[in-house]
N, C-alpha and C positions, 0 to 999 in steps of 0.2 A: 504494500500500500504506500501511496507516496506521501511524503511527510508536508506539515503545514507551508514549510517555506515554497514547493513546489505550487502548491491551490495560489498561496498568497500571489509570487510573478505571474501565476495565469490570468488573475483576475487582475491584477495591478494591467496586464497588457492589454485586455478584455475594454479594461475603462479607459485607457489611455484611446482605445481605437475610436469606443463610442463620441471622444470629447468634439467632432468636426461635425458630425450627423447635430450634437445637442443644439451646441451655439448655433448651428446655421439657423434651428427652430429657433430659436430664442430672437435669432434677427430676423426671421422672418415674421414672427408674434408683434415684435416692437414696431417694424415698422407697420402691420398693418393696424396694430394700438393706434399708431400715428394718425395714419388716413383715417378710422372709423372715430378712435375718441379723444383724437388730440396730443397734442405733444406733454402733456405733464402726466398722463395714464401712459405713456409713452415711456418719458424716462422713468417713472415710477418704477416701471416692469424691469427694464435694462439695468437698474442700477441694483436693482435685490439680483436676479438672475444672475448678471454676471458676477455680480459680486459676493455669491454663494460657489460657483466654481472655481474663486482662485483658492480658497482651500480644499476643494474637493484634486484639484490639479497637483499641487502641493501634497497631499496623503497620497498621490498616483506614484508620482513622482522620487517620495520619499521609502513608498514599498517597493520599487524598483531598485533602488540604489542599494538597498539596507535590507533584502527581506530575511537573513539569519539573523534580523537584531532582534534581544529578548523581547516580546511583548509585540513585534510590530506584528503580524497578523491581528490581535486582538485591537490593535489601536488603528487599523486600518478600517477593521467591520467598521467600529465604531463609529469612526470619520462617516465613512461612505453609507450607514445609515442616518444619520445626524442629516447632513445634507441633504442627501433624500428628501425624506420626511420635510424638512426645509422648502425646498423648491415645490414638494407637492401644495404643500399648505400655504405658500405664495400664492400660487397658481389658481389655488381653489378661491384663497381671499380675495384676489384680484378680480377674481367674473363674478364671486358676489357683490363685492363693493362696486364695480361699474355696473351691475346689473340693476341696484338698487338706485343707484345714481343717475344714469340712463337707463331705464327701460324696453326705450324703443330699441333699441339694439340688441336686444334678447335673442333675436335668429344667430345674429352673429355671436353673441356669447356662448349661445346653446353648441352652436360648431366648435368653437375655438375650446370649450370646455371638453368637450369629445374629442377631438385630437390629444389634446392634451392628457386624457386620460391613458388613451392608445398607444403615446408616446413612451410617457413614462413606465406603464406597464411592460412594455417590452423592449424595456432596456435591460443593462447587463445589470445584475443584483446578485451582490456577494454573499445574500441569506436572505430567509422567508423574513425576517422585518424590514429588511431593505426593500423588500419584493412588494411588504401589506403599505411601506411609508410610501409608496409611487402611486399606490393604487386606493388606498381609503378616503385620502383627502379628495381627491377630487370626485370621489364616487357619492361620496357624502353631499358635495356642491349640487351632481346633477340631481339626486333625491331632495335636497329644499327645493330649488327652483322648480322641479317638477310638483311636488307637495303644493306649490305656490301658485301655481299656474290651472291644475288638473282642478280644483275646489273639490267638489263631491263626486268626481267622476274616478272609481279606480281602476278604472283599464289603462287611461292612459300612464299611471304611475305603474303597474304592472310591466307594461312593456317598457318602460324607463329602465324598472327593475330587471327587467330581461336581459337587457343591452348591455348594462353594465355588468351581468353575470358571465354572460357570455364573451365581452373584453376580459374579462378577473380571468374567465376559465382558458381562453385564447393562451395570455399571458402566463399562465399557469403552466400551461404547458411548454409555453416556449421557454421559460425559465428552466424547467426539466432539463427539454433540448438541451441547454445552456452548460447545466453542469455535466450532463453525458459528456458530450463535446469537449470542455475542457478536461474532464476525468480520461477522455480516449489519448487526448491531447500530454497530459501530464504521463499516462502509462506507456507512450512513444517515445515522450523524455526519457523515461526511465530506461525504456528499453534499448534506445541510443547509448545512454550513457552506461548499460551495462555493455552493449556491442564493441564500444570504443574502450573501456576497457578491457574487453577480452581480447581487440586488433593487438592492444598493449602490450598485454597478455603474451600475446600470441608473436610478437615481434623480437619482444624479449626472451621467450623462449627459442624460436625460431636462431635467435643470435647467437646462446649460450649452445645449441643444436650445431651448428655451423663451426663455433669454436673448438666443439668437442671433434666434431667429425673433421676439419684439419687437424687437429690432437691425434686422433686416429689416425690417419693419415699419415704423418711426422713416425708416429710407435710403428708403424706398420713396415713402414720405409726403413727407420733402423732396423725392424727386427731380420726383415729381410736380407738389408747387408749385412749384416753379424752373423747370421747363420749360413747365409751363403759362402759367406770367403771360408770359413773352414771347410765347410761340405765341400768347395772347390778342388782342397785341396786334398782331402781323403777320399775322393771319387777320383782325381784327377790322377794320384799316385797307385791308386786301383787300377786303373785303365792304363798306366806306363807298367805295374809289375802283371799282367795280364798279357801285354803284348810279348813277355819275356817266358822261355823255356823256365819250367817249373816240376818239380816230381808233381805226381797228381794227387796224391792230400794237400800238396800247396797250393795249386791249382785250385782244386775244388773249396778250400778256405778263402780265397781271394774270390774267386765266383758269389761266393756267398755274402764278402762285404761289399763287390759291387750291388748285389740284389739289394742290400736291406738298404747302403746310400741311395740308392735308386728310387726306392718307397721313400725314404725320409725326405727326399729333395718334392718328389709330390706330393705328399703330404704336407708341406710347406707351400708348396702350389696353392695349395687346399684351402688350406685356412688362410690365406692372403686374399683367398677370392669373397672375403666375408664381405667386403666395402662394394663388390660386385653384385654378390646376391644381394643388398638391401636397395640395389638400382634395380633389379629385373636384369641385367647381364653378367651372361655366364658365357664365356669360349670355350668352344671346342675344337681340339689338335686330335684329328683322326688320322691314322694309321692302323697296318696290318696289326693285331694282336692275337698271341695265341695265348687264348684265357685259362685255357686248363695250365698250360706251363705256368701262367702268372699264380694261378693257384696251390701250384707245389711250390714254387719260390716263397709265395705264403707264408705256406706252411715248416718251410725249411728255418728260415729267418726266426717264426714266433717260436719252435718247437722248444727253445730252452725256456722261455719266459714261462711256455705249457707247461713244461717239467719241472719250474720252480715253484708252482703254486701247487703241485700235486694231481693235476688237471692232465686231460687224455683229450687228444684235439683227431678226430678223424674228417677226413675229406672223402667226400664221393660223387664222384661223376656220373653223370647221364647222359649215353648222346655217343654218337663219334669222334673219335677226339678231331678230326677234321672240320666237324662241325662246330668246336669250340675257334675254330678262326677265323676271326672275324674282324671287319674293319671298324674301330669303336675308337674314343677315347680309353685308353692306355690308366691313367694317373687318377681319370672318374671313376672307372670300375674298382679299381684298386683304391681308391680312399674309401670304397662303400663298404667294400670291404673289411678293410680292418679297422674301419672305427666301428661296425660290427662286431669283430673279432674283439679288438679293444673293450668294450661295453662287456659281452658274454663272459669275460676275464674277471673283469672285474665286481661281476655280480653273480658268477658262477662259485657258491665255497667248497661243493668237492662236486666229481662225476664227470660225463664226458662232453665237449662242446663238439658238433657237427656242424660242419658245412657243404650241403648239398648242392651241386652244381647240375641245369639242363641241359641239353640243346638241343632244339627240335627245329628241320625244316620246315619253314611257313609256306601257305600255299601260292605266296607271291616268290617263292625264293629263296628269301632272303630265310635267318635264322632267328626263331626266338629263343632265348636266352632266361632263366630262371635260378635266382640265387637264394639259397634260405642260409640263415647262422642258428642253429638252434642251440640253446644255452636251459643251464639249471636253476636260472637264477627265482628270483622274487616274483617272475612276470608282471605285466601291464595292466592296470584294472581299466576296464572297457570303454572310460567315461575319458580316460588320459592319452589315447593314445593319437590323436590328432595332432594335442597340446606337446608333445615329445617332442616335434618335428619341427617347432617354430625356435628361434634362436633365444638363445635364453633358457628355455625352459626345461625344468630339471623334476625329476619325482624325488621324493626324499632318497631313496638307495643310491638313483645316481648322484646324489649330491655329497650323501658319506663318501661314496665313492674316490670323490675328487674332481668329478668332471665339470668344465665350464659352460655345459648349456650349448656349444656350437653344433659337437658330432654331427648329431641327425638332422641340423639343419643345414650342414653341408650337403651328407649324405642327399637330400632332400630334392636340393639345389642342382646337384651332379647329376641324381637318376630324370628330373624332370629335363634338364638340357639335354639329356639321351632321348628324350622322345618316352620315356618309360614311367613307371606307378612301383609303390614302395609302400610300408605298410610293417606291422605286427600285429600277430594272434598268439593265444595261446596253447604253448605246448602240453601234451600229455606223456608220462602225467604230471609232469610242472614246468615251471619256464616259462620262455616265451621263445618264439621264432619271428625274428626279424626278416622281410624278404624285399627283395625287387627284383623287377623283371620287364626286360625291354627286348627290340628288335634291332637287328642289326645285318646289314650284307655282308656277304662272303667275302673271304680275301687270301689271298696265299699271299706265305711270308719267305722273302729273299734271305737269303743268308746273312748274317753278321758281320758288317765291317770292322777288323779289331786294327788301334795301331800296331805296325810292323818294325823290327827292329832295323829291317834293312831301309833304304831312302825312301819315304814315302809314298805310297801310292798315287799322290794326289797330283804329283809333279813324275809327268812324263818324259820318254827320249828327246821329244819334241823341245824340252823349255828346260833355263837354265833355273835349279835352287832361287827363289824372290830372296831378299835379301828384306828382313823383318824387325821394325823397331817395334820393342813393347815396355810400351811405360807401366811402371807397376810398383807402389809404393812396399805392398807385403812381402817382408822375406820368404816367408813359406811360399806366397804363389809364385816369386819369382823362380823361385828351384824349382819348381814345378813346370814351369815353362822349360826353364833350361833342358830337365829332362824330355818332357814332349819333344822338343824340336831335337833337341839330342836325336830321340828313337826316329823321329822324318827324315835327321840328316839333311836338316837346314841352318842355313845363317841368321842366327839370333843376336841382337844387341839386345843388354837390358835398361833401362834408367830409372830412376829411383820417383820420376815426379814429370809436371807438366812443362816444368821448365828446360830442365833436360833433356824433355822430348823434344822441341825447339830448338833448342843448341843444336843438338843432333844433326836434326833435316836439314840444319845450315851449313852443317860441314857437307854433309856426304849426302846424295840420294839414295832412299828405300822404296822396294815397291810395297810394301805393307806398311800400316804404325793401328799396332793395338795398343789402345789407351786405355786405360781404368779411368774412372770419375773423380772417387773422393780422394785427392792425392793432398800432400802438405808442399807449403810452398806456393805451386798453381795448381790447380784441380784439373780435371779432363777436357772439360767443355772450355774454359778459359784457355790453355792450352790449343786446343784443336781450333778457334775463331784466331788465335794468333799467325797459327797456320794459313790459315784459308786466306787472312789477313796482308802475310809475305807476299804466299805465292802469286796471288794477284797482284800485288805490287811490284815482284820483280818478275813477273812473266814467267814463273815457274812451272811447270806439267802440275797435274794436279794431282796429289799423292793419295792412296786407296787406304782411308784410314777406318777404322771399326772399333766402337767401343766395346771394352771387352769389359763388362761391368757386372756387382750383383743388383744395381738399383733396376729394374727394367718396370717398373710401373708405366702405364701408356703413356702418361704424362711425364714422364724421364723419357721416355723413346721418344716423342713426338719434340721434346725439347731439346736433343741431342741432334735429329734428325736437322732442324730448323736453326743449327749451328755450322752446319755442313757435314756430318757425318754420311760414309757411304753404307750400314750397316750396324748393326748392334750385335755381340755376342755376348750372349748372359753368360755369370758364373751358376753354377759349377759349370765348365766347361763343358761343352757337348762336342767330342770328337768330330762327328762327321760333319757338323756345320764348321766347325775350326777347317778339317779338311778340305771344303767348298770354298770358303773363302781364299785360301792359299792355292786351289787350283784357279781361280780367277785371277789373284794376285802375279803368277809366274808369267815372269816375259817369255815369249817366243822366238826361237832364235830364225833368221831369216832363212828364205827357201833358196835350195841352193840352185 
């Protein structure tokens, strides 16, 4: 409900509007006082008239300016009845006194009394006395002079009486009108002035939303390069002691820490893609996969974690295993997975965890695909399992657990970008089975490119060794490089920074410069615009440089790009994109 100062400004505005309509009456009364009885029933009328609304103008005026001041509503009625009451009982004095005075002009007072009545009744009235002071006095006037006129005849006083009930009742109602009106009026205020607070509201939250989400952004981007540059270099040293003759327990050890870096670098994918999912975009990197392999890889990697909790982790396939290959995301499947796996772990306390794999040809072709994680755990109660899937939200075991609310909303995220539907029920007789299940087309998978410790494959009879600057601030990824290109049997410089990458290109020409980003000194992109900077200046060729960085957000690529870069290669290093660029890079020697 809205409070007194609100009524008070409406009605303050209410009368302020009526004051142009009053006075014009009032000049137009005076002057024809003038014409019909003269100039001194003339100014008589003008001088009470006007000079009853310069305080009625003054109380408008003063509830306008002031209406939270203690008391003024109540010193407002007041005013604005007082006056009232006033001007009515003027008005009524004034057509008895000329009436009695003059006579013969009864037609005309009898009108001018009736207007008058009509006026004042339906004007604005800040209360039923405001409402009875406009309207009894002169209702009063018409009942003498008709009392006076009619002698024994009571018809005509009847219908006198009529007339005047029926202006009260007119009035009556338009007075109604009056306060509906400004009550709609006042609850529109209101309801503005809560809209503009909640725009407020809503602006200032919107702001503090903005700051957190570049906050995120900022956390995200570190966490990325910090986990990155080591994973670089223990995936990278994986793939140099891979390409070396090895007994085969060493072998199959190294195999095994390239599988599990391989899941942690997409798993890392993964959960970076959270600032994604909350836009509606998710990418997908399709290639050949053979899913059943992925799924002993799985299982190889988790098998000790299985054995440390006392847990029995079986896998079984369905389908030919030709039919598990298929063209899909690689790093989507396999995060559904093991944060599956992940989850049935940790809410599994003793018994066996299964994982059921399909694969059925569809009758377009292509292959559907069916995954369950069946677990011993606490299971889902029926009313929560919607709520599992949105980011955030945890049931209490997952929360003992430890986990952050993302899992299954990754998971979510990745099986809807497949095209597929995901879900839990429950197991018998207990648990719960997690599942998803999508389509996907066939694919045969080509053999594995591994680095080779003789010259490189990438550089043929045709072309000489490129000759390759790589700025790189980390000692470990330096060595790391050393050794790659060591196993290509190419010419590497290394430099410590963006500065020195600069030097460099100014002594000697390279056909390659992989730059990293966050370097001390000069950073990558300052660096690489210095570059771009010379060679236009001194008409230099233009040098094939590649960031070789772990920041690769789109907005790092697009800004690297938009600096001159001819390419971006993220960390951890991905061999065959390294090898693509260095076969692009190698000059050709001329035809003979």
């Amino acid at each position: 409900m809205a409070d007194s100062t609100d009524y008070l400004k409406a009605y303050a505005d209410r009368y302020r509007d009526m004051f142009p309509v009053r006075l014009a009456t009032i000049a137009a009364i005076v002057i024809l006082s003038f014409w019909v009885l003269g100039w001194g029933w003339a100014a008589n009328f003008a001088l009470f008239q006007f000079g009853l609304y310069i305080p009625l103008w003054h109380a408008v005026q003063t509830a306008r300016a002031r209406p939270d001041a203690p008391g003024a509503a109540r010193r407002f009625r007041l005013s604005a009845e007082i006056v009232t009451l006033c001007l009515a009982s003027h008005n009524a004095l004034f057509i008895l006194a000329a009436w009695r005075a003059e006579p013969e002009h009864l037609d005309y007072l009898r009108l001018l009394l009736a207007g008058n009545l009509m006026v004042g009744a339906h004007q604005v009235h800040i209360s039923r006395a405001s409402f009875a002071a406009a309207v009894v006095p002169p209702s009063l006037a018409v009942m003498v002079i008709a009392s006076y006129q009619v002698g024994s005849d009571p018809r005509l006083l009847g219908a006198v009486a009529l007339f005047v009930l029926g202006v009260s009742a007119a009035a009556w109602r338009q007075w109604g009108s009056d306060r509906e009106t400004i009550d709609l009026m006042i609850t529109v205020t209101e309801r503005s002035r809560e809209l503009r607070a909640a725009l407020a509201e809503a602006e200032v939250n919107r702001a503090a939303a903005e700051r957190a989400n570049k906050a995120k952004s900022r956390f995200l981007a570190m966490i990325s390069h910090e986990v990155r540059t080591p994973l670089n270099v223990i995936l990278g040293l994986t793939e140099v002691l891979r390409g070396r003759r090895r007994p085969k327990a060493e072998a199959a050890v190294i195999d095994d820490m390239a599988d599990a870096g391989g899941m942690l670098l997409r798993l890392l994918n993964g959960a970076l893609d959270i600032s994604k999912i909350e836009s509606g975009q998710v990418d997908l990197h399709l290639a050949p996969v053979d899913l059943g392999e992925r799924l002993d890889a799985i299982a190889r990697v988790w098998r000790s974690r299985v054995d440390e909790l006392g847990l029995s982790l079986e896998i079984e396939l369905k389908g030919a295993r030709e039919h598990f290959v298929v063209m899909t995301d690689e790093g989507r499947v396999e995060q559904v997975l093991i944060n599956y796996l992940s989850n049935a772990l940790k809410l599994t306390p003793t018994g066996t965890i299964r994982i059921l794999a399909r694969a059925l040809p569809a009758p377009d072709g292509r292959i559907d695909l069916d995954f369950e994680v069946h677990d011993q755990g606490p299971g889902v109660p029926e009313d929560q399992r919607e709520r599992i899937f949105l980011p955030f939200e945890q049931l209490d075991a997952g929360r003992k657990a430890g986990g952050a609310g993302l899992g299954l909303a990754l998971c979510r995220a990745s099986v809807q970008a497949l095209g597929g539907a995901l879900g839990v029920r429950t197991a018998k007789p207990q648990g719960a089975v997690f599942w998803f299940r999508f389509t996907a087309e066939r694919a045969t998978l080509s053999p594995a490119a591994v680095p080779s410790p003789s010259p490189s494959p990438a550089v043929d009879a045709a072309s000489h060794a490129p000759r390759v600057l790589a700025a790189e601030d980390h000692p470990a990824n330096r060595k790391l490089l050393a050794l790659l290109f060591q196993s290509f049997g190419l010419d590497l410089v290394l430099v410590e920074n963006g500065r020195e990458a600069v030097e460099a290109l100014r002594a000697a020409p390279f056909d390659l410069v992989l730059m990293d980003v966050m370097m001390p000194v000069m950073d990558g992109v300052e660096a690489l615009t210095a570059i771009r900077a010379e060679e236009a200046a001194a008409g230099r060729p233009r040098t094939a440089i590649h960031m070789l960085t772990a920041n690769v957000f789109e907005e790092d690529v697009a800004r690297y790009m938009a600096a001159g870069a001819d390419g971006v290669l993220r960390k951890p290093i991905e061999i065959p994109a390294l090898q693509a660029v260095l076969t692009a890079a190698a000059p050709q020697t001329a035809d003979a």
